[in-house]
C-alpha positions, 0 to 999 in steps of 0.5 A, spaced: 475 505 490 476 509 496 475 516 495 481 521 498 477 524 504 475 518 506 478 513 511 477 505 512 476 505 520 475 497 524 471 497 530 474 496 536 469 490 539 467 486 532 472 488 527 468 490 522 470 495 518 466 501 515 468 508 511 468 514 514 469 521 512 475 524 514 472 532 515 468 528 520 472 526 526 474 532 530 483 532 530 481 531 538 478 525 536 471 523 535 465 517 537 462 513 533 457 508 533 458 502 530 453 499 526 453 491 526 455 491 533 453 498 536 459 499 540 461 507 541 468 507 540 473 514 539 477 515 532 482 519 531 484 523 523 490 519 520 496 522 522 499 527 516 506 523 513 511 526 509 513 520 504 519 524 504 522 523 511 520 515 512 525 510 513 525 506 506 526 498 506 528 496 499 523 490 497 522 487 490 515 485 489 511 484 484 505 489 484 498 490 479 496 497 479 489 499 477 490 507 474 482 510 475 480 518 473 478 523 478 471 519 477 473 512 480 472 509 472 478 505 471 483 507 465 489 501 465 492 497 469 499 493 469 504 490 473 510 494 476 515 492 482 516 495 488 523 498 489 522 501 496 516 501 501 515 506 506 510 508 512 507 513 507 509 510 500 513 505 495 516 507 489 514 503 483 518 501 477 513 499 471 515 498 463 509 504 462 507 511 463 502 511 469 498 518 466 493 518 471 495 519 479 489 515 482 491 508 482 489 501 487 495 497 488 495 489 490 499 483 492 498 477 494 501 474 500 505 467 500 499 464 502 495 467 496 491 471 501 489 479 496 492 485 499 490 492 497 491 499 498 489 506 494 495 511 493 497 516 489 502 518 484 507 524 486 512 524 481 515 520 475 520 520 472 524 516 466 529 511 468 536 509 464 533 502 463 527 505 459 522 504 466 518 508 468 520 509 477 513 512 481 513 516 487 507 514 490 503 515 497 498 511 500 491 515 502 488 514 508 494 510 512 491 506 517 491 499 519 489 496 512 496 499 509 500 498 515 498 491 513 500 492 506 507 494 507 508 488 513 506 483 507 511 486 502 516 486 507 515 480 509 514 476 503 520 480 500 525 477 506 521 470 507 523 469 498 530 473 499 532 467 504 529 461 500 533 464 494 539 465 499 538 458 502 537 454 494 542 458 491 548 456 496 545 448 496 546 448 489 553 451 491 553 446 495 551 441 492 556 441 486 563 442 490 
């Protein structure tokens, strides 16, 4: 699991992808060195968002969330649905209480393609149905979460159509 002061960075020449402390890149940027290819290229610290001020794109996707303690060992897992997703994170329905605040999410595309990203809880409360709602930020925003929320958004208006389309052929169909 990705720790909280740690950023996944890709290299600008072969895409490789590597972790890097976030106390070690200068708010200036600073140059690294890539190990497999040896490209020196300038990295920048991920950008501070409030989740409170991003724009929210209602979504419905099934989401499977890994719950781990502060030392990374794995408490529960369970799926939930993501009601909402922003640039800085996504609200979560699930039938249970999340008791730690460090989870992993994960989707899968239209293409069975796995897509994962690491966030934490911010606040949860009891819904009236008996479903717990989750405010959860990503850590460490960067391309791998800007890819994240483009796959959720994408697979939830590419089965919002389809089930637009089938429906209305079925109306269709029996007039």
């Amino acid at each position: 699991m990705l720790e909280v002061n740690s950023m996944i960075i890709p290299c600008e020449s072969c895409y490789s992808m590597f972790k890097l402390d976030k106390s070690l890149v200068k708010h200036t940027g600073s140059l690294v060195k890539c190990s497999k290819c040896q490209k020196v290229f300038r990295v920048y610290p991920p950008k501070p968002i409030d989740p409170r001020y991003c724009p929210r794109v209602r979504t419905r996707n099934l989401i499977s969330y890994s719950v781990f303690n502060k030392s990374g060992k794995l408490i529960s897992h369970g799926l939930g649905i993501a009601l909402d997703i922003s640039e800085g994170g996504l609200l979560l329905e699930t039938p249970d209480y999340i008791k730690s605040d460090l989870l992993k999410l994960a989707a899968t595309d239209n293409k069975k393609n796995l897509i994962e990203v690491e966030g934490k809880i911010i606040r949860t409360k009891k819904a009236s149905t008996g479903m717990y709602l989750s405010g959860i930020r990503f850590i460490g925003v960067d391309e791998r979460v800007t890819k994240f929320i483009a796959t959720l958004i994408k697979e939830y208006n590419f089965r919002g159509k389809n089930l637009f389309f089938t429906v209305k052929q079925k109306n269709h169909t029996l007039n």
